[in-house]
Structures are given as C-alpha cells and as structure tokens.
C-alpha positions in Angstrom: -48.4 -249.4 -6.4 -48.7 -247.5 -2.8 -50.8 -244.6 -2.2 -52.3 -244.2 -5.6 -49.0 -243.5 -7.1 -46.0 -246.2 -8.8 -43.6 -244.6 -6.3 -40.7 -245.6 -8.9 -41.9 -242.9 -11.3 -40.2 -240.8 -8.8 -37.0 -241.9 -8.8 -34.2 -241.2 -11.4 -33.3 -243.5 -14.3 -29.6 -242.3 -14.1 -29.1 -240.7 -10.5 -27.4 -237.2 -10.1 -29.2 -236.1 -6.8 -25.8 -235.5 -5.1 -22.1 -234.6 -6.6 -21.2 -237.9 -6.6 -23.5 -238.2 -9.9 -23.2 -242.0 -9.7 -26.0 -242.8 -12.5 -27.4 -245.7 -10.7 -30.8 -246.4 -12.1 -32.6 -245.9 -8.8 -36.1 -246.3 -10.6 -35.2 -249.8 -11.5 -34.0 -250.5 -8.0 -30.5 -250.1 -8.1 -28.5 -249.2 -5.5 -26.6 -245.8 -5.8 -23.0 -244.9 -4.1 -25.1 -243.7 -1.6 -26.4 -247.1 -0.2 -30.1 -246.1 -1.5 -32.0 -248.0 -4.0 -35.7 -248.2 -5.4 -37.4 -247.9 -1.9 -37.4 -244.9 0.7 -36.0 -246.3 4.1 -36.4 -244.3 7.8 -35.1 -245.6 10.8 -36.8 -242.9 13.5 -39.1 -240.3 13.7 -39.7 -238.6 17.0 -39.3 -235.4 18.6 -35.5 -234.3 19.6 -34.4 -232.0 21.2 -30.4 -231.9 20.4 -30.4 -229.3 17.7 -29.6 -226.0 18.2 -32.4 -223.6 20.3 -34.0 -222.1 17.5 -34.7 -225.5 15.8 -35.8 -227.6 19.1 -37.1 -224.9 21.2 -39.2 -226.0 24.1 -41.6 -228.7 22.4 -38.8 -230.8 20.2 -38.0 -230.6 16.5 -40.1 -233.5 14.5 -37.3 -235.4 13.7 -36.3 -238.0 10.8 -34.0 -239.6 10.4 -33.4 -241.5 6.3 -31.1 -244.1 6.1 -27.8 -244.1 4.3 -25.7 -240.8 2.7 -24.0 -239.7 0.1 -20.9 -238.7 2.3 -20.2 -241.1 4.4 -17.7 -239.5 6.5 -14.9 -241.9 8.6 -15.8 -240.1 12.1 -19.8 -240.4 11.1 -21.2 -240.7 14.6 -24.5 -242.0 12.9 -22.5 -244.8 11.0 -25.0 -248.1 11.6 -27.5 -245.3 9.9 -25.5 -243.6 7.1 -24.3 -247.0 5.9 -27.6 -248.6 6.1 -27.6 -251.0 8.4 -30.6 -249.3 10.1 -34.0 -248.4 8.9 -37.0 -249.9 7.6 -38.8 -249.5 4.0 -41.7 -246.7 4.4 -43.8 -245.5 1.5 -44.3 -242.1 0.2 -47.9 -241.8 2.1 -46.6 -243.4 5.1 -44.1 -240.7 5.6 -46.3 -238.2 5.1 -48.8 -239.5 7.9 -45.5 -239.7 9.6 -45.4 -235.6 9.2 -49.0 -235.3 10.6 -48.6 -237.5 13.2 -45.0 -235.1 14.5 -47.4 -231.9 14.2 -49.7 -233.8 16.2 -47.5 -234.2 19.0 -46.2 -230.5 19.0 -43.4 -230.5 17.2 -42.2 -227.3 15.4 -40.8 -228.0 12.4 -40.3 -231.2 10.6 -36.3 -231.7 10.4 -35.2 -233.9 8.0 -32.1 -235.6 8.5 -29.7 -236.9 5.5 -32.9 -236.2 3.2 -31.1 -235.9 -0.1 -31.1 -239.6 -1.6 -34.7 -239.5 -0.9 -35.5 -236.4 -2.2 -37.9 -237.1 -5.2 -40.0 -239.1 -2.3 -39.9 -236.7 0.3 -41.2 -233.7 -2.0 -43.9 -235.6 -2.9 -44.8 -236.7 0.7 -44.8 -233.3 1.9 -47.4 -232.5 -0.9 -49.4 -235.2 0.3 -48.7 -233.3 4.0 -49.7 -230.5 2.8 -53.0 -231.1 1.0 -54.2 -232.4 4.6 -53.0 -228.8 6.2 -49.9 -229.6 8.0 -48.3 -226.5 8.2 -44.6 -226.7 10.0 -41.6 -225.5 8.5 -39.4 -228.2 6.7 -36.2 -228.3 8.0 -33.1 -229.9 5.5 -30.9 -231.0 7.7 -27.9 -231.8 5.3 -23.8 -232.8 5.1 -24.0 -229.4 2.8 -22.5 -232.0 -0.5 -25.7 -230.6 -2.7 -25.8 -229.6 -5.7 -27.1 -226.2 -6.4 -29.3 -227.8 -9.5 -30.7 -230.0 -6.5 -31.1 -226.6 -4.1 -33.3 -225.2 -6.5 -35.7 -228.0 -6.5 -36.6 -228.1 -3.1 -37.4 -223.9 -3.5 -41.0 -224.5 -3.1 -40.7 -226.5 -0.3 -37.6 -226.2 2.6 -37.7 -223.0 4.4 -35.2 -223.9 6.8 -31.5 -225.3 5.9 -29.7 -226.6 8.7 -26.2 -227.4 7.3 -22.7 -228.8 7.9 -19.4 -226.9 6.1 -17.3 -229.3 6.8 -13.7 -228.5 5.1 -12.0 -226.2 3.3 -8.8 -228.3 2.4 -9.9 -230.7 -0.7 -7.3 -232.8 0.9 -9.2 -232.7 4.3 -11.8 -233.9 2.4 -10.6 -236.8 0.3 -9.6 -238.1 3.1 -12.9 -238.3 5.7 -15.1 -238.2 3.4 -13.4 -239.5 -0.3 -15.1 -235.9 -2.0 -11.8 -233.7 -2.5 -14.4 -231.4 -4.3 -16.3 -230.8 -1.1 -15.3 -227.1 -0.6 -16.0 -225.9 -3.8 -19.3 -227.9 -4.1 -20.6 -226.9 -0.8 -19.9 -223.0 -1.1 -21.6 -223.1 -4.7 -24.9 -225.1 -2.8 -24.7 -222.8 0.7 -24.8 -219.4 -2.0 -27.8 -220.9 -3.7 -29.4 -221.6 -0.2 -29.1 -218.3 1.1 -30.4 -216.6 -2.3 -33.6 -219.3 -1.5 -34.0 -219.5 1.9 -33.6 -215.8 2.4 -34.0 -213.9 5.9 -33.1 -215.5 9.1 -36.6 -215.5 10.6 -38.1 -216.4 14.2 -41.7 -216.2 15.1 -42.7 -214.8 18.9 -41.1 -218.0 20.4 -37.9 -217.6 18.9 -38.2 -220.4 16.9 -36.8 -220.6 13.6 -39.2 -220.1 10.4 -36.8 -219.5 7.8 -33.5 -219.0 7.2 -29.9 -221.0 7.3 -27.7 -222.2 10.2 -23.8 -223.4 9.4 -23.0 -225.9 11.4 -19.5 -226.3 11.5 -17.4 -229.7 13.6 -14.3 -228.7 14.8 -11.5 -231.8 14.0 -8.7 -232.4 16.5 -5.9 -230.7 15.3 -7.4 -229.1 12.1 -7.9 -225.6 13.6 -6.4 -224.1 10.8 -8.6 -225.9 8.3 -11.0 -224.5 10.5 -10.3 -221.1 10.2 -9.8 -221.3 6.7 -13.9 -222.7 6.8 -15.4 -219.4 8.2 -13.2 -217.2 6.6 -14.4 -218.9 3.4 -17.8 -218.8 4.3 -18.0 -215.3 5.7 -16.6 -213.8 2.4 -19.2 -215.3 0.2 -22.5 -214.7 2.8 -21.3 -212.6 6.0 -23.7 -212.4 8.7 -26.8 -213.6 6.4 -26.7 -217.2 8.3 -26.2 -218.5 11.7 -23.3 -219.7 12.4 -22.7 -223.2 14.9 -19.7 -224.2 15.9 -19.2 -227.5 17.6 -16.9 -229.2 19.6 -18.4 -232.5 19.9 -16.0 -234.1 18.0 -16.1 -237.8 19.6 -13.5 -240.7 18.6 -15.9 -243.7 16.8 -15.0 -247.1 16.5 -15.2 -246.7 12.5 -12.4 -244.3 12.3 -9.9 -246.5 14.2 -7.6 -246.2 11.3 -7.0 -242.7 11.3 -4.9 -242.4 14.6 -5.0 -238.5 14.7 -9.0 -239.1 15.2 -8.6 -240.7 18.1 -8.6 -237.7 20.6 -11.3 -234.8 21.4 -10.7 -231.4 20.8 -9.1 -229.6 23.5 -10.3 -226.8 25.0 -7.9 -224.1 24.1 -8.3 -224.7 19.5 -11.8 -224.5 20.0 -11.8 -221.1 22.2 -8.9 -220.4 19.6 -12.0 -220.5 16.8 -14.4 -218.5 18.8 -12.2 -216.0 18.8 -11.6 -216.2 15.5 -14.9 -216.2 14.5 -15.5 -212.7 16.6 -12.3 -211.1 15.5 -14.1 -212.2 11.5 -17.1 -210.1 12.5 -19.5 -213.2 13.0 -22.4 -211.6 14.9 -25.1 -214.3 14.7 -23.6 -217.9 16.3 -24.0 -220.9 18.7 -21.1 -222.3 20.8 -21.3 -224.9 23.0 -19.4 -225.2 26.1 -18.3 -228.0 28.9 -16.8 -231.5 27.4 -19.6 -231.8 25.3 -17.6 -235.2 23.5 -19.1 -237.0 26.6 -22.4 -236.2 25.4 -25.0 -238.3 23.6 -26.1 -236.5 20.5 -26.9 -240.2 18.7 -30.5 -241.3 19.6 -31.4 -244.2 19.2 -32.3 -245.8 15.9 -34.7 -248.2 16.8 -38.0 -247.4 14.2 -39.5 -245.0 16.9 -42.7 -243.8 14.6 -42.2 -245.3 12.1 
C-alpha cells in the first residue's frame, strides 16, 4: 500500500495501453512488451531546456523522464532508458511531489517523457498534484504509437501534446521500430489529439498552454518517406499543429546493424524538406540549423529528482 491507495488497482489485468495490445497482466506484476511491470519507474526529473522554444522557454520545461517504451526504435538515442536499464521504482505520491517540487523551481509545464506505459499512474498522480494546486500544463511527450481509445483518456488532463510522426512507409516502420502499423495508428491518434487538445495557444511569454507540436526526425536517406510524412499529415490536420522538423539524426551504437544508419543527414535532403514543407503550405514550424548531430540532446539519466 503507498499513499493511501493499492497502486495495483491501477494497472490493467490484460494490458492494451499501446497498439501493441500485449495483454500482460501488469496489475499482477508482469512485464509487458514494453519492458514495464507492476511498479512505476523514473530515471530523471529536472528542468531542460532542449525542447522546442515554446515548451522550454526561458525558465526550463519540468522534465520526466519514465523508463522503458512501447516502440523501442533501433536508432533510439535514449536506449539505456527505453529498454530499461535506467530508472528507479517511484510511487504514485512520490511523483506527484515530484510535480510540485518542478513548479517549485520554475518550471513551465510538466513534460512527460515516454508517459504511456505508466499512464493509469501518472493520471492519478497528477490528481494528487492537483488537489495541492499545482497548476502547469501537462505536457505528453510521446513516440505518437497511441491509441486513440488511450487519447481520449488523458482529455481531462494533457493540454499539451508534443509528438513524433515518425514514418509513413509500414515498411520504414517494421523495420526501426517492428510496428508496420505505425502510420495508420499514429494518424488515427494525432486526429484524436487535435480534436482534444484544440487551439495552439501561448500565454504573454510565448509559452505554450495548449495545443500540438509534430515532431518529425529526418532519416539519412529516407527523404522521400519524409515527404510522404507531412504530406500525410497536412491533409488530415493542415496548419492546426506545429510542425518540428529535425535533423539531429545521430548514428547510436544500438543500430550498428543497419549500415544505412550509420551516417547524418546531409545538409542538402534536409533543406530539400524545408522546402517542401513551405511549398505544402506549412505556416507554423521549427527547423533547426548548424550540424546539430554533434549536439547533446540526451541528458543525463542519473535519478536527478527523483
């Protein structure tokens, strides 16, 4: 029993949180294809300041970062973290002090990171949050594999979706991240985020209060697929999220097997999508510029606040 509540209760008997609809019976403790079981794991939680403007602003987005995922992509540049490796067993009312504790320190939102394994605990923690009046904006900082049945469950909650689109080819997809139905299921779950999440909001600030951002990761050599991404996107939503597209791409040790991921993107495919994405009609965007693959966007995972 922690904080007044059998924390299991909140955990499905047959888990269907993500597509991958595994059935593990997280409530007795088993582990899921996602690498989670029975407890709630965090491996930092701190203020960052990597995200895109509207999200970090001046102060730092109150960052937190869950242990494992239900993708598990090849190139994952958080791979000690996604696989589990990383992270230590928090309850549901630790994490919510962990919420106060971010406001505390200025933060202006509370971004979660790879939240949707934990879900069930995380909604309840923010409750908790809540009832002792912290007020940011939740952030749900996601791979964009949801299911729109999981969308609608976080409604009174996440005001804020920060989240990838990473493929349009189903083949693209098997591939990196073994979910050939990873176009179609992230489409279906960015529709049902837009008709939740509504208007792209900032306050006086300029900091994001509600609203989407698409991030999308350009792959070297897959400008096409690329293409084919915010075409697919702007025909189902337009101009009703933000667009970011990133050229980080960096070669990780984990992907050593897939010999066309062992490059950055050059210069010219990625100036060959902003272009594109003008020439679409894309109006609101980030882009980043300079050899950002030789930048650190991984802190470091070592139980900061935690």
């Amino acid at each position: 029993m922690k904080d007044g509540i059998q924390e299991s209760v909140l955990l499905p008997r047959a888990c269907s949180l993500c597509p991958r609809r595994c059935g593990a019976d997280r409530a007795a403790g088993d582990e899921g294809l996602c690498g989670a079981d029975g407890t709630l794991r965090v491996a930092r939680a701190a203020l960052h300041h990597g995200e895109e403007p509207p999200i970090s602003g001046t102060q730092g987005s109150g960052t937190i970062f869950f242990s494992n995922c239900p993708l598990r992509c090849v190139y994952c540049q958080n791979e000690a973290l996604s696989s589990g490796r990383l992270g230590e067993e928090v309850s549901v009312e630790r994490l919510a002090q962990i919420c106060e504790e971010l406001m505390r320190q200025g933060a202006h939102n509370i971004n979660l990171v790879t939240p949707t394994q934990y879900a069930p605990q995380i909604a309840r923690a923010v409750a908790l949050a809540r009832r002792r009046k912290m007020t940011l904006p939740i952030v749900y900082n996601t791979s964009g594999y949801e299911t729109t049945d999981a969308i609608r469950m976080l409604s009174d909650w996440v005001a804020i979706y920060l989240t990838d689109f990473k493929y349009a080819s189903p083949e693209l997809a098997a591939r990196y991240s073994n979910a050939p139905d990873y176009p179609r299921v992230a489409l279906s779950a960015l529709e049902a985020m837009v008709e939740q999440a509504g208007a792209y909001t900032l306050d006086d600030q300029g900091i994001l209060q509600t609203g989407i951002i698409v991030r999308h990761l350009l792959l070297p050599g897959q400008l096409k697929d690329s293409k084919a991404v915010l075409r697919l996107i702007f025909n189902s939503v337009g101009n009703r999220v933000c667009y970011s597209l990133m050229n980080q791409y960096t070669p990780m040790p984990n992907a050593a097997r897939f010999l066309e991921l062992q490059t950055t993107v050059k210069e010219n495919e990625y100036d060959a999508l902003v272009n594109f994405a003008l020439d679409l009609g894309i109006t609101n965007s980030f882009m980043q510029e300079g050899d950002t693959a030789q930048e650190s966007f991984i802190p470091n995972f070592d139980l900061t606040g935690v």
